[in-house]
C-alpha positions as CSV (number, residue, x, y, z in Angstrom):
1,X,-7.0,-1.2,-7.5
2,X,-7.1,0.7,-10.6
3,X,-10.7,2.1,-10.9
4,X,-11.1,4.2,-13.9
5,X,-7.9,5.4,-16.0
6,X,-4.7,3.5,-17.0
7,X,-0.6,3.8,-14.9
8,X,2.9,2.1,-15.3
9,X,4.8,0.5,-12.5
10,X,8.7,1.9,-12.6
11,X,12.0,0.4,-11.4
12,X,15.0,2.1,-12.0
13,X,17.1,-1.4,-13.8
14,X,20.7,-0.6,-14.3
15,X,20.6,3.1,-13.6
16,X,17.7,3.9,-16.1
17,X,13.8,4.4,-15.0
18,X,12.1,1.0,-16.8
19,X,8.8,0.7,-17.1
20,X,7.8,-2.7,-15.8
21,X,4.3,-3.4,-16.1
22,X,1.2,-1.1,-17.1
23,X,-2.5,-1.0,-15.7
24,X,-6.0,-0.7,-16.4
25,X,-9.0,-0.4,-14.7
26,X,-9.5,-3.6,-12.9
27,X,-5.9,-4.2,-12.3
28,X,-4.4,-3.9,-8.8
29,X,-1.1,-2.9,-7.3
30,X,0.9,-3.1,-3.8
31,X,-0.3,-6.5,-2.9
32,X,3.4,-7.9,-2.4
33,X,3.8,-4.9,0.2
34,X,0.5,-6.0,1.4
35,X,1.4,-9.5,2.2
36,X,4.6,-9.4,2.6
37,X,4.1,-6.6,5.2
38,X,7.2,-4.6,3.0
39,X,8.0,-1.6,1.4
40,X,6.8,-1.0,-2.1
41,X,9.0,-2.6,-4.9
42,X,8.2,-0.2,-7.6
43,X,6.5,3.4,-8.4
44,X,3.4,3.2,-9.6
45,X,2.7,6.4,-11.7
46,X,-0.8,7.5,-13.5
47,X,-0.3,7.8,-17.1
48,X,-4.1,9.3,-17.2
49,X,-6.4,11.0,-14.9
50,X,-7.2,8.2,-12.7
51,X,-9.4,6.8,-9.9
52,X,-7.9,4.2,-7.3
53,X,-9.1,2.3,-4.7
54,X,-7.4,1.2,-1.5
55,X,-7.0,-0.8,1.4
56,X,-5.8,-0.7,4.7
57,X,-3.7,-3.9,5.3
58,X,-6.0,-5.2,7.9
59,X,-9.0,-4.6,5.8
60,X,-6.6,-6.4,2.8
61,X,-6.0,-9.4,5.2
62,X,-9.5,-9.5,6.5
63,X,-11.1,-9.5,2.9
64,X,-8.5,-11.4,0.9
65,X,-6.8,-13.2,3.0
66,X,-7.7,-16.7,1.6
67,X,-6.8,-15.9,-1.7
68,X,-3.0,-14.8,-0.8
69,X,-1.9,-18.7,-2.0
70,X,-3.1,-17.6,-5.2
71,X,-1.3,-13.5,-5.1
72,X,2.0,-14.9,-3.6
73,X,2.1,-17.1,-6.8
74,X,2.1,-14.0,-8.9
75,X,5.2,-12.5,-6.7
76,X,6.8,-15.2,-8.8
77,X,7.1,-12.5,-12.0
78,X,8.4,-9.8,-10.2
79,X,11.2,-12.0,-9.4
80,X,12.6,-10.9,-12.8
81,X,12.7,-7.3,-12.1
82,X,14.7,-7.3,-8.9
């Protein structure tokens, strides 16, 4: 989770670096890796000096676990960048 400060989520799309979604404090990143137990499916890069907050995937599980319904629904946009 994206603390203080603001970053951009890459993919490289046709052989060019695309930025593919941006971030702010509040928003979080990594959960499809998270729940899906994967490898990251972008670079997340800070585009100002940041602060970020993290969790261990069995601290993730433990805390959010009932909410996953809800961020596997969101895995639903990243679809489009794949």
């Amino acid at each position: 989770m994206l603390s203080e400060g603001t970053a951009k989520a890459t993919k490289f799309i046709n052989g060019a670096e695309t930025t593919v979604k941006t971030y702010n404090p509040g928003s979080y990143f990594g959960e499809r890796a998270l729940l899906l137990n994967d490898v990251r499916a972008a670079n997340v890069v800070a585009t100002s000096d940041v602060i970020c907050l993290s969790l261990e995937r069995e601290t993730f599980k433990r805390l959010l676990g009932p909410l996953d319904v809800i961020l596997r629904r969101n895995m639903e946009e990243y679809k489009k960048f794949v």
